[in-house]
Backbone atoms as SQL, in Angstrom:
CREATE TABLE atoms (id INTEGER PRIMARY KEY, chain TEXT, resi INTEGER, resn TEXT, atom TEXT, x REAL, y REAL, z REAL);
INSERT INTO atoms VALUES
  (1, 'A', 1, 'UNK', 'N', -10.870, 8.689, 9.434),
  (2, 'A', 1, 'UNK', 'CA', -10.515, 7.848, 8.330),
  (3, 'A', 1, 'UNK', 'C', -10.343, 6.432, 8.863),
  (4, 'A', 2, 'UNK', 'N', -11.590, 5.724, 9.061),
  (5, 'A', 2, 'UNK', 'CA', -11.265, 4.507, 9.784),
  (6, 'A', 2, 'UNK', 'C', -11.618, 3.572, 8.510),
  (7, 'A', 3, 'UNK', 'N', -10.890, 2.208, 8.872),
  (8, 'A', 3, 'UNK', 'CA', -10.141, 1.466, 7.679),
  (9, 'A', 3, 'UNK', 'C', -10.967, -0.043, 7.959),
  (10, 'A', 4, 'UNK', 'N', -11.911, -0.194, 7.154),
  (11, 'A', 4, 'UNK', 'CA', -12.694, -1.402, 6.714),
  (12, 'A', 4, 'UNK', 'C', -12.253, -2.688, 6.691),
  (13, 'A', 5, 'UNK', 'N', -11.681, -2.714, 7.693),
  (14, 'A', 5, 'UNK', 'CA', -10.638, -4.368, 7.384),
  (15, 'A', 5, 'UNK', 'C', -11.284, -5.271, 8.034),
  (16, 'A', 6, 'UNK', 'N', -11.026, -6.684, 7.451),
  (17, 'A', 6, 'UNK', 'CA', -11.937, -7.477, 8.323),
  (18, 'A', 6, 'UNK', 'C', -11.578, -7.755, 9.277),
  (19, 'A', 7, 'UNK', 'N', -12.554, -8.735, 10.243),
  (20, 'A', 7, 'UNK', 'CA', -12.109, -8.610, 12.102),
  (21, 'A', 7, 'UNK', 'C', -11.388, -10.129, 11.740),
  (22, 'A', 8, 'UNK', 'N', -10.174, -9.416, 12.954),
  (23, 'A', 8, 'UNK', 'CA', -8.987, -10.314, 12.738),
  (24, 'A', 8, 'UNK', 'C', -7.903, -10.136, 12.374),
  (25, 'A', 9, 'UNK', 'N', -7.895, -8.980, 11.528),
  (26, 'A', 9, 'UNK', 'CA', -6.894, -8.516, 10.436),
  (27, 'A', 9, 'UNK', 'C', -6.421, -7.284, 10.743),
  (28, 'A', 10, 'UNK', 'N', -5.368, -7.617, 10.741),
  (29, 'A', 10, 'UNK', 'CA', -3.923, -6.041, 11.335),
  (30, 'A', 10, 'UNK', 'C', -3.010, -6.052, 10.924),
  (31, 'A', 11, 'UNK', 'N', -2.783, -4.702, 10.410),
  (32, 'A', 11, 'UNK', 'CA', -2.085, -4.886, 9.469),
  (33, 'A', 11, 'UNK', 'C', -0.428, -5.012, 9.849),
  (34, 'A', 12, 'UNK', 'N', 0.388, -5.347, 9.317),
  (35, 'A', 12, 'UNK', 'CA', 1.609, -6.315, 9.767),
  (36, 'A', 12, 'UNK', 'C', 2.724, -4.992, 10.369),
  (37, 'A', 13, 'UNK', 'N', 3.288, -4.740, 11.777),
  (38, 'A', 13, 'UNK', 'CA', 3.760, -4.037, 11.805),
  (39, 'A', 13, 'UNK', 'C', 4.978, -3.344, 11.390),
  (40, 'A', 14, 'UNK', 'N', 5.300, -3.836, 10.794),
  (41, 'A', 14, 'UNK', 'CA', 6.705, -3.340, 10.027),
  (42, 'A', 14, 'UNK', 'C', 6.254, -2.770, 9.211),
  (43, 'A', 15, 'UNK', 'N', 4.936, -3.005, 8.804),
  (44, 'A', 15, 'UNK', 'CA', 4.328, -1.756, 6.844),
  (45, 'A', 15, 'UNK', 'C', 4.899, -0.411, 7.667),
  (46, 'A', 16, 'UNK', 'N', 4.746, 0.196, 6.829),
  (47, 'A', 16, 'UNK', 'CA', 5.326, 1.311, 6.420),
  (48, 'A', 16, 'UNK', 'C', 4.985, 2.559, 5.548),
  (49, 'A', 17, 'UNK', 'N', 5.062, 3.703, 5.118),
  (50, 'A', 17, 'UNK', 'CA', 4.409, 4.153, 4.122),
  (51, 'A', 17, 'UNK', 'C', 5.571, 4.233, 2.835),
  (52, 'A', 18, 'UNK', 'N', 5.464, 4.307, 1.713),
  (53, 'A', 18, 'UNK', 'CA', 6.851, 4.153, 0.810),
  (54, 'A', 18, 'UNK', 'C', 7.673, 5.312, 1.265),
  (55, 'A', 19, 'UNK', 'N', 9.135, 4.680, 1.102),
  (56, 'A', 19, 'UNK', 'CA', 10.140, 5.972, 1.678),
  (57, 'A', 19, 'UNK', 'C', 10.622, 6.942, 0.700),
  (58, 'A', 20, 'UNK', 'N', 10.057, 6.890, -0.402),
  (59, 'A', 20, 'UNK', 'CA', 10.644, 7.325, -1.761),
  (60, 'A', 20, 'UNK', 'C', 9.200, 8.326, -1.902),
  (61, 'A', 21, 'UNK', 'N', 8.154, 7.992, -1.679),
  (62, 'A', 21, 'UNK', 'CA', 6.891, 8.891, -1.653),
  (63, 'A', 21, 'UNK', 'C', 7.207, 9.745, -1.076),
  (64, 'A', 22, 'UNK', 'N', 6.950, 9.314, 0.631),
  (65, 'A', 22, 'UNK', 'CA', 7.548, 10.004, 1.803),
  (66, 'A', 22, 'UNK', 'C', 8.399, 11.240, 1.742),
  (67, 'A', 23, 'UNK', 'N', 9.336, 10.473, 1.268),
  (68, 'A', 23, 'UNK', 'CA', 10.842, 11.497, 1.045),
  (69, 'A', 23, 'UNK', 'C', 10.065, 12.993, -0.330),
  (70, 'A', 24, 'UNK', 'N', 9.503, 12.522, -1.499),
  (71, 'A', 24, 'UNK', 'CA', 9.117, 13.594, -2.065),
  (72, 'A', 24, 'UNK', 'C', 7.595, 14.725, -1.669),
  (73, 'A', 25, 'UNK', 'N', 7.025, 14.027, -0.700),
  (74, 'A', 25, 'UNK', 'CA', 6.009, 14.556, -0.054),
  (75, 'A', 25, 'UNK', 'C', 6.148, 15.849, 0.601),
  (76, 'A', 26, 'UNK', 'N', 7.424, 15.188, 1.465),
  (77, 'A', 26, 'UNK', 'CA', 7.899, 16.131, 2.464),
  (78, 'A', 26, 'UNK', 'C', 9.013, 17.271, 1.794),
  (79, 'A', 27, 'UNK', 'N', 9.406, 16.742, 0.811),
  (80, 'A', 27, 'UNK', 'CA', 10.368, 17.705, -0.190),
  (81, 'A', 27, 'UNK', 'C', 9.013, 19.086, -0.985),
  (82, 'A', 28, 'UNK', 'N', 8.222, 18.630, -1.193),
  (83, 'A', 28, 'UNK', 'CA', 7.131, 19.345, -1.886),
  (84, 'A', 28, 'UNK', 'C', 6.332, 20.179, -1.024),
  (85, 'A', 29, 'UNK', 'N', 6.322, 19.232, 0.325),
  (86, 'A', 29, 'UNK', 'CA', 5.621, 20.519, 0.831),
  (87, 'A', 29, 'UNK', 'C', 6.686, 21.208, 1.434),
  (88, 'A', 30, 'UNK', 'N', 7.865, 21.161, 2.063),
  (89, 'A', 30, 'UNK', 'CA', 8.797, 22.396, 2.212),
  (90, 'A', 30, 'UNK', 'C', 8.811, 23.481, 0.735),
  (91, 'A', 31, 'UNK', 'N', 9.290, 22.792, -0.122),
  (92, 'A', 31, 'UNK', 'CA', 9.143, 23.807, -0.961),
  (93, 'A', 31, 'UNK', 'C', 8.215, 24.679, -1.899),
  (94, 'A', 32, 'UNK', 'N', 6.811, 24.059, -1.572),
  (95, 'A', 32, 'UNK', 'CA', 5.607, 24.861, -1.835),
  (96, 'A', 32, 'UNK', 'C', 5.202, 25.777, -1.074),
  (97, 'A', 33, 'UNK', 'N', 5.397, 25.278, 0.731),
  (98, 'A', 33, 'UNK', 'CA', 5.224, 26.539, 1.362),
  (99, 'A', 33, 'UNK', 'C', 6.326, 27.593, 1.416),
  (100, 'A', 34, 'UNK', 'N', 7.465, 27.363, 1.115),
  (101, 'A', 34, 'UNK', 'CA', 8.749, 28.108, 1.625),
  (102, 'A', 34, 'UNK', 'C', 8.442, 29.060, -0.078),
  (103, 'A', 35, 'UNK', 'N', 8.199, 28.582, -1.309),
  (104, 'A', 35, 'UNK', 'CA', 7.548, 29.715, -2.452),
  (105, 'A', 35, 'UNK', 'C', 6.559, 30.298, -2.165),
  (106, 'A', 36, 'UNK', 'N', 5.347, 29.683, -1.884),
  (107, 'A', 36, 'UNK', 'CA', 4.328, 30.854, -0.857),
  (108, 'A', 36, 'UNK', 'C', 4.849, 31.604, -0.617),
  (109, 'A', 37, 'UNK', 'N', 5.333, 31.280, 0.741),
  (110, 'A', 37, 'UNK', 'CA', 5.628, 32.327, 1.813),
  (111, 'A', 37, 'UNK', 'C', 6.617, 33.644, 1.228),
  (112, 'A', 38, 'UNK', 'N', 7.220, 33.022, 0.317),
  (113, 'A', 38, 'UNK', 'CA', 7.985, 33.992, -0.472),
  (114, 'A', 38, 'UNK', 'C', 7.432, 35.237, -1.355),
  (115, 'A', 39, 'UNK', 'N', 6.319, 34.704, -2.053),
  (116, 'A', 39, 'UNK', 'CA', 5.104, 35.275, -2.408),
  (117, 'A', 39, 'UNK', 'C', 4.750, 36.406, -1.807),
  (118, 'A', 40, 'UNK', 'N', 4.169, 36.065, -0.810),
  (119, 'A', 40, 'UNK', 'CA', 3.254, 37.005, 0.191),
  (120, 'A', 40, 'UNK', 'C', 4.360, 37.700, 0.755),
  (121, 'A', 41, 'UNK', 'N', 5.782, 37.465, 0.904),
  (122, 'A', 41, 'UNK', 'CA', 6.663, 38.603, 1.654),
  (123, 'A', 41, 'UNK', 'C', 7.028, 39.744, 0.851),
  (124, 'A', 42, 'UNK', 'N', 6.784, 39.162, -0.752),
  (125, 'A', 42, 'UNK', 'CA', 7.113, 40.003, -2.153),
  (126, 'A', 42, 'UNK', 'C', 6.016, 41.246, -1.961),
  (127, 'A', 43, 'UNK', 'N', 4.545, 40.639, -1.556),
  (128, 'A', 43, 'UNK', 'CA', 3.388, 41.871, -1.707),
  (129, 'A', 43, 'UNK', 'C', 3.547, 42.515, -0.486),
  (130, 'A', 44, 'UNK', 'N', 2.914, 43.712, -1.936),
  (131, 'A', 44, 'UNK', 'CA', 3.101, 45.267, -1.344),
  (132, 'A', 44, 'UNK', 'C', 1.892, 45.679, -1.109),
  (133, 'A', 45, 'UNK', 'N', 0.946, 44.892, -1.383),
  (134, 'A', 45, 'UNK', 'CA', -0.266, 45.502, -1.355),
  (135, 'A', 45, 'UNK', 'C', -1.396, 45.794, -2.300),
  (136, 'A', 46, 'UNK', 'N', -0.053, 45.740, -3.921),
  (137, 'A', 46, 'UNK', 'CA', -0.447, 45.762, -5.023),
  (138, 'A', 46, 'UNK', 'C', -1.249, 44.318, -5.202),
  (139, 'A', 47, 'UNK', 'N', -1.197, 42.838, -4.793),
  (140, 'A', 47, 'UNK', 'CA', -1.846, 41.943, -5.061),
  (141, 'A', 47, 'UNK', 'C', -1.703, 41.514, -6.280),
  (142, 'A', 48, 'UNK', 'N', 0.092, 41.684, -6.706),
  (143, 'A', 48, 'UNK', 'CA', 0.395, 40.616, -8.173),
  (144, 'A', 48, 'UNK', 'C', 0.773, 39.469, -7.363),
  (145, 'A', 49, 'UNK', 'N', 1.740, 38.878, -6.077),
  (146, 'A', 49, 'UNK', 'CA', 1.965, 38.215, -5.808),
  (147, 'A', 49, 'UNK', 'C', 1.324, 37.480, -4.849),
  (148, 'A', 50, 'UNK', 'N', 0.179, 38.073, -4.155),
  (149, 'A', 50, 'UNK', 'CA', -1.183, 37.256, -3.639),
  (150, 'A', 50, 'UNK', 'C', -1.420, 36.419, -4.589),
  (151, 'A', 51, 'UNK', 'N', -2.240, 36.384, -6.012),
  (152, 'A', 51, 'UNK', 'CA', -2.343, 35.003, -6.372),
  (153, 'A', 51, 'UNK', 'C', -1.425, 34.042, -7.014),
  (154, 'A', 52, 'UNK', 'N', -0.250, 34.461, -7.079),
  (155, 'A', 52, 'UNK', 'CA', 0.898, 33.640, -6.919),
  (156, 'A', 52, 'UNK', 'C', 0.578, 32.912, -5.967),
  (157, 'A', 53, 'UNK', 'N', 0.831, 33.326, -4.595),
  (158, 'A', 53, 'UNK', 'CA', 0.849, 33.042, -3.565),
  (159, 'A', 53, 'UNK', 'C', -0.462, 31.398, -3.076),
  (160, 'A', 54, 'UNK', 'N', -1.424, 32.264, -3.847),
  (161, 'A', 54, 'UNK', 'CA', -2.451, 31.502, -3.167),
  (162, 'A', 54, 'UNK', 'C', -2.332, 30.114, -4.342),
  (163, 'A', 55, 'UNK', 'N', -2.004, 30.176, -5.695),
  (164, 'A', 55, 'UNK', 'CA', -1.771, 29.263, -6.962),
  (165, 'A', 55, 'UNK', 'C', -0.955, 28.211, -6.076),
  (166, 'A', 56, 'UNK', 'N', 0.262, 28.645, -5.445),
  (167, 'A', 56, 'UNK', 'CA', 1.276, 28.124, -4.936),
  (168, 'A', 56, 'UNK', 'C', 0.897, 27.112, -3.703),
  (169, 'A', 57, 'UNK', 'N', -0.401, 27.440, -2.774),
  (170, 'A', 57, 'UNK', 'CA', -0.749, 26.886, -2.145),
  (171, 'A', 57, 'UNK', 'C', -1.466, 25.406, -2.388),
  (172, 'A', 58, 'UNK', 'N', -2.699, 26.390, -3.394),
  (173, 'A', 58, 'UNK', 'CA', -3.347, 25.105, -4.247),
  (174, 'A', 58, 'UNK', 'C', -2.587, 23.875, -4.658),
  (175, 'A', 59, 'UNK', 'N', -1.696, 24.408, -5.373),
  (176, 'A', 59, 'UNK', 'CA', -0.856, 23.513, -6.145),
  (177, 'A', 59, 'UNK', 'C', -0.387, 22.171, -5.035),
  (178, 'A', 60, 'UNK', 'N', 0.216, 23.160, -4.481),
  (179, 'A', 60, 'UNK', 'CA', 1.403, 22.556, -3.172),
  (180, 'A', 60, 'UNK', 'C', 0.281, 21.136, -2.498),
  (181, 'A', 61, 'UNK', 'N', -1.269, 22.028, -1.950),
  (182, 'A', 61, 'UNK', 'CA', -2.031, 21.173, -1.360),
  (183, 'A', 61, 'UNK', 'C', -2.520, 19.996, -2.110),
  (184, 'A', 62, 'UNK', 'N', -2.837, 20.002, -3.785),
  (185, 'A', 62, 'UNK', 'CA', -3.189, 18.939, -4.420),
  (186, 'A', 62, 'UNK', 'C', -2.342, 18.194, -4.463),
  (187, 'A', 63, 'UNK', 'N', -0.711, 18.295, -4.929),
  (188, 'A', 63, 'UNK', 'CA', 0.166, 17.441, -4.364),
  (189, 'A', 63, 'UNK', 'C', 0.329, 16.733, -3.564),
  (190, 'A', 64, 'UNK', 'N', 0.451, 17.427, -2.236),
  (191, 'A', 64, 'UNK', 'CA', 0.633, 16.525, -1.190),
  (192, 'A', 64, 'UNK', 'C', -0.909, 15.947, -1.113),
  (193, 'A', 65, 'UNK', 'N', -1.927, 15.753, -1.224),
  (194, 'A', 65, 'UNK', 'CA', -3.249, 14.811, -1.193),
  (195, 'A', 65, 'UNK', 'C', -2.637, 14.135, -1.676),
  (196, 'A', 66, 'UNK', 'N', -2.904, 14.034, -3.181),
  (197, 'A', 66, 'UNK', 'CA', -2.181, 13.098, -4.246),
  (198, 'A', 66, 'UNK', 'C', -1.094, 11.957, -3.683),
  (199, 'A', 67, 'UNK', 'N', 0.465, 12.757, -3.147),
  (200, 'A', 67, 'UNK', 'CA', 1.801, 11.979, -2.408),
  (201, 'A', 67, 'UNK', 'C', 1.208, 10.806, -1.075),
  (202, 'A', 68, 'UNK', 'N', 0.529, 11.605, -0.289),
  (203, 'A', 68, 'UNK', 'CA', -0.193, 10.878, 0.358),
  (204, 'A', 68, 'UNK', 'C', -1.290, 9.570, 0.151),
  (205, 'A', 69, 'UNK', 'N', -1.729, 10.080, -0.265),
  (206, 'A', 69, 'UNK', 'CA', -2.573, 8.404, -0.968),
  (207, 'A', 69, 'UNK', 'C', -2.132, 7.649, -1.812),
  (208, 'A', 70, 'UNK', 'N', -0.922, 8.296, -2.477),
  (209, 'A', 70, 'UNK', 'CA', 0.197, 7.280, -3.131),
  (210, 'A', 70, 'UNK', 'C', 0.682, 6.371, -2.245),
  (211, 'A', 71, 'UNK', 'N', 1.447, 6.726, -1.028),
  (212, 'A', 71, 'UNK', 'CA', 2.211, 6.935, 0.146),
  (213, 'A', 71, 'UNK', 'C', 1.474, 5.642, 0.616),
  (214, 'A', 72, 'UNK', 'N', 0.181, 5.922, 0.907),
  (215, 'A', 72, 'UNK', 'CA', -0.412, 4.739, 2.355),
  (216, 'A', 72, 'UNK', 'C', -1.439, 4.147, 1.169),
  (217, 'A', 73, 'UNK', 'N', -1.342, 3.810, -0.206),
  (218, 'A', 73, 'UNK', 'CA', -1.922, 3.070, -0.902),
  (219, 'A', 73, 'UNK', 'C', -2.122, 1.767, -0.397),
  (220, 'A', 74, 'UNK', 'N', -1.230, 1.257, 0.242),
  (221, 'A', 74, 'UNK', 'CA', -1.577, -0.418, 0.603),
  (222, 'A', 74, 'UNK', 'C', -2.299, -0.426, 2.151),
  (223, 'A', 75, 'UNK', 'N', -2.031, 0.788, 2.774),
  (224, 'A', 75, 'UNK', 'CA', -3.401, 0.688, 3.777),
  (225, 'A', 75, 'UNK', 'C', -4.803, 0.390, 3.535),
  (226, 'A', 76, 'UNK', 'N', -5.102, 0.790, 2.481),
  (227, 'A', 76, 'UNK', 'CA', -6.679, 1.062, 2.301),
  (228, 'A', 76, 'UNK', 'C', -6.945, -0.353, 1.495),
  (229, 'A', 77, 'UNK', 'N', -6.127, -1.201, 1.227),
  (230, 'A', 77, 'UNK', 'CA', -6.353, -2.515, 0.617),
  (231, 'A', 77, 'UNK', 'C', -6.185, -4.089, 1.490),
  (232, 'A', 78, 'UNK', 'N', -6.624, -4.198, 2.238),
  (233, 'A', 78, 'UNK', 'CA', -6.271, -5.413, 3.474),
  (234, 'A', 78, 'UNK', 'C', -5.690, -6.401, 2.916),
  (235, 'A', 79, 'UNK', 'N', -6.081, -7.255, 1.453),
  (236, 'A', 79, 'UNK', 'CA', -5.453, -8.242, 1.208),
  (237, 'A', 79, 'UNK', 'C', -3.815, -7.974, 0.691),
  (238, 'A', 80, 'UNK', 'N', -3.449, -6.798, 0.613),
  (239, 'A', 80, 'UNK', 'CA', -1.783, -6.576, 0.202),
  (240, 'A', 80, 'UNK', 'C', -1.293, -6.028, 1.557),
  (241, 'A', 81, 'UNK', 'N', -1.666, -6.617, 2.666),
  (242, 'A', 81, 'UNK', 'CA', -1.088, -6.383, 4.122),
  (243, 'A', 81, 'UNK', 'C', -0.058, -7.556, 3.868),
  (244, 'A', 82, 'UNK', 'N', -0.333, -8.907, 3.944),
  (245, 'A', 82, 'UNK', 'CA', 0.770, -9.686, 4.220),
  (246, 'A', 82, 'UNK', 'C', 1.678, -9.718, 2.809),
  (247, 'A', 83, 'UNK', 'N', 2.652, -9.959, 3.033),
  (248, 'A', 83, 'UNK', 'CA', 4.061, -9.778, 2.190),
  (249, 'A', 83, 'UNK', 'C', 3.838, -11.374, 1.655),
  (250, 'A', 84, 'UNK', 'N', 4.283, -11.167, 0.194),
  (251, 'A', 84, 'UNK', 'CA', 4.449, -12.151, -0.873),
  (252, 'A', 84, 'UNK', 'C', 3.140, -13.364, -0.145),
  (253, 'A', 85, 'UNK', 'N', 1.733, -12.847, -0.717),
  (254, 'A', 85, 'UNK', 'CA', 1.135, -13.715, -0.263),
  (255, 'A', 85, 'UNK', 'C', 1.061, -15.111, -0.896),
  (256, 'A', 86, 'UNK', 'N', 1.229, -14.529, -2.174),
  (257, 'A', 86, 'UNK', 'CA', 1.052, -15.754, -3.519),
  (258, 'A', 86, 'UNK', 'C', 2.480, -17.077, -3.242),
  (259, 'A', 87, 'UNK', 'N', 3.061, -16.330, -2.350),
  (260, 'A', 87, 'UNK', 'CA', 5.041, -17.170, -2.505),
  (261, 'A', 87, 'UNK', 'C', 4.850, -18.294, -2.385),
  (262, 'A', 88, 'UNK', 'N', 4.013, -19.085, -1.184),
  (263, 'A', 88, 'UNK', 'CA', 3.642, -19.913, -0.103),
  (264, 'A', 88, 'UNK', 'C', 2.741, -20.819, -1.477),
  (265, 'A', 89, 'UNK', 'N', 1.821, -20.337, -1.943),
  (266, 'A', 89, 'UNK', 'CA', 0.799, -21.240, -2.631),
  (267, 'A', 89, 'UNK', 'C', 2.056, -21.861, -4.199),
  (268, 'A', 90, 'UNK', 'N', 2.686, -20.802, -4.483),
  (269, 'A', 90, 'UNK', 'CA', 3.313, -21.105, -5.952),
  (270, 'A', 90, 'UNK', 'C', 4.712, -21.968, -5.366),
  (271, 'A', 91, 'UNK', 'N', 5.058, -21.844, -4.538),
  (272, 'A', 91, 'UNK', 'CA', 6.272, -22.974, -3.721),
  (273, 'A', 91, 'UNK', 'C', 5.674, -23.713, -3.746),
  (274, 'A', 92, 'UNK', 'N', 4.575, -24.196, -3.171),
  (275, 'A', 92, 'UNK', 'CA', 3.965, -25.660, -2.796),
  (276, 'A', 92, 'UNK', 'C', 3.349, -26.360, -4.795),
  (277, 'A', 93, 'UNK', 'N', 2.952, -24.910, -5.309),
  (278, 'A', 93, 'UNK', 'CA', 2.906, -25.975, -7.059),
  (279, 'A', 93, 'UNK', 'C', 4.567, -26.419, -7.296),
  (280, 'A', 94, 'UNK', 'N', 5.323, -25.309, -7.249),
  (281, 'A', 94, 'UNK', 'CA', 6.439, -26.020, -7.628),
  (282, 'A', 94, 'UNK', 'C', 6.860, -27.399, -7.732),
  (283, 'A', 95, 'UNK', 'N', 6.771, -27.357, -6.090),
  (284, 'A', 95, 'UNK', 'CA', 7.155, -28.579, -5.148),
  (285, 'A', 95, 'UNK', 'C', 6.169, -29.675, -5.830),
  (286, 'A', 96, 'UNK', 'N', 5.609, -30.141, -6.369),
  (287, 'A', 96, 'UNK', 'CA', 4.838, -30.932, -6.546),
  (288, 'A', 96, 'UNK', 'C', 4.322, -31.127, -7.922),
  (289, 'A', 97, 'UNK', 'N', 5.380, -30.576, -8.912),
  (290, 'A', 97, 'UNK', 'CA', 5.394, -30.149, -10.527),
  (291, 'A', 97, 'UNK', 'C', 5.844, -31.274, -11.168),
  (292, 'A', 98, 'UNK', 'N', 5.409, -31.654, -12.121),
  (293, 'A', 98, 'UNK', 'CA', 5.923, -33.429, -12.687),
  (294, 'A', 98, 'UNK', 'C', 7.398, -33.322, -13.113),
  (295, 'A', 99, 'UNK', 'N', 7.893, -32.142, -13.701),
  (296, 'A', 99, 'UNK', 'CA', 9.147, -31.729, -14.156),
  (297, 'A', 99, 'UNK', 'C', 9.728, -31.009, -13.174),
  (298, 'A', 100, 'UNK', 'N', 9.752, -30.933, -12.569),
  (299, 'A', 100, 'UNK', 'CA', 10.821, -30.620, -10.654),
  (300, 'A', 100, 'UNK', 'C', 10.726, -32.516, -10.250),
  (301, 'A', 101, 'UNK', 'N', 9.255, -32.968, -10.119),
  (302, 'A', 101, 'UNK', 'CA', 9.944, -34.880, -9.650),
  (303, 'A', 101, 'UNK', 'C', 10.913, -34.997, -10.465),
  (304, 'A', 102, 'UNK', 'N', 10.613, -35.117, -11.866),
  (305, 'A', 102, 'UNK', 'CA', 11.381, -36.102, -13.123),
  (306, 'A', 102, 'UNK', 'C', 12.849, -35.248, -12.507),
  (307, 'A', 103, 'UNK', 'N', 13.072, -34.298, -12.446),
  (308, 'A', 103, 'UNK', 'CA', 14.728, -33.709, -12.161),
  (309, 'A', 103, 'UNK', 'C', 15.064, -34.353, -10.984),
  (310, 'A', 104, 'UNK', 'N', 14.057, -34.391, -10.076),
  (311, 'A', 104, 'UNK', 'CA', 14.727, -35.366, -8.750),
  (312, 'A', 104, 'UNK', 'C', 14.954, -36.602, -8.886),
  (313, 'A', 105, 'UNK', 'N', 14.487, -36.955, -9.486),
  (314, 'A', 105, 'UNK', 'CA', 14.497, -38.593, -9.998),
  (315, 'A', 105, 'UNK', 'C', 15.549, -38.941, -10.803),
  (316, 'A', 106, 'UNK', 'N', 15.798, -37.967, -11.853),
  (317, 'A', 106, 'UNK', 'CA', 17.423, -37.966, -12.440),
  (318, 'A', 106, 'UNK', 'C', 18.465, -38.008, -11.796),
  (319, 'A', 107, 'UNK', 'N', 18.619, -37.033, -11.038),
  (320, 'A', 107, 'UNK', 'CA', 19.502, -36.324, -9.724),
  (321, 'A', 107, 'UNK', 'C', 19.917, -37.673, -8.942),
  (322, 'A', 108, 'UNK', 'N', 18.624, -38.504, -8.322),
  (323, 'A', 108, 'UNK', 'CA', 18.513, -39.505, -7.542),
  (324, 'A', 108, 'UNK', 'C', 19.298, -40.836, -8.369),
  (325, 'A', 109, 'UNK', 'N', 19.336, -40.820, -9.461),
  (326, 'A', 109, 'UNK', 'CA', 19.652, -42.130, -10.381),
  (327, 'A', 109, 'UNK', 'C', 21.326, -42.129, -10.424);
């Protein structure tokens, strides 16, 4: 899974993956496999709780895909690597807004 970014560009080390994803990722898959596994300790042989079992897996596995690419969503996008990119350009309109002078100019009087 190698990541198309342009040369030059790395991504900022403090990113992170969300901790709130994270945190339910890892909650989902404990408890998808720990119902599995529960599943399959239930069968007897009869094979009512095999496809429980195997439903439980599916399930569990589309989830966590899903949590995961929620999770590292801003990896796969290079320009939402740097933090508040827009801050820097909309400070400098501020700064230089006819109604921010005219208030300094009041201020100043």
């Amino acid at each position: 899974m190698a990541m198309n970014a342009p040369r030059g560009k790395v991504p900022h080390f403090t990113m992170r993956p969300d901790p709130v994803v994270t945190g339910v990722l890892a909650l989902v898959l404990i408890a998808g496999l720990l119902t599995a596994m529960s599943f399959f300790a239930k069968d007897e042989g009869a094979g009512q709780y095999t496809q429980k079992g195997v439903f439980t897996l599916i399930v569990t596995g589309i989830l966590s895909i899903c949590l995961t690419v929620l999770a590292t969503a801003k990896f796969w996008f290079p320009h939402l690597w740097k933090k508040n990119s827009t801050h820097a350009r909309h400070k400098q309109h501020t700064k230089h807004h006819p109604v921010i002078k005219d208030r300094q100019q009041r201020r100043s009087r």
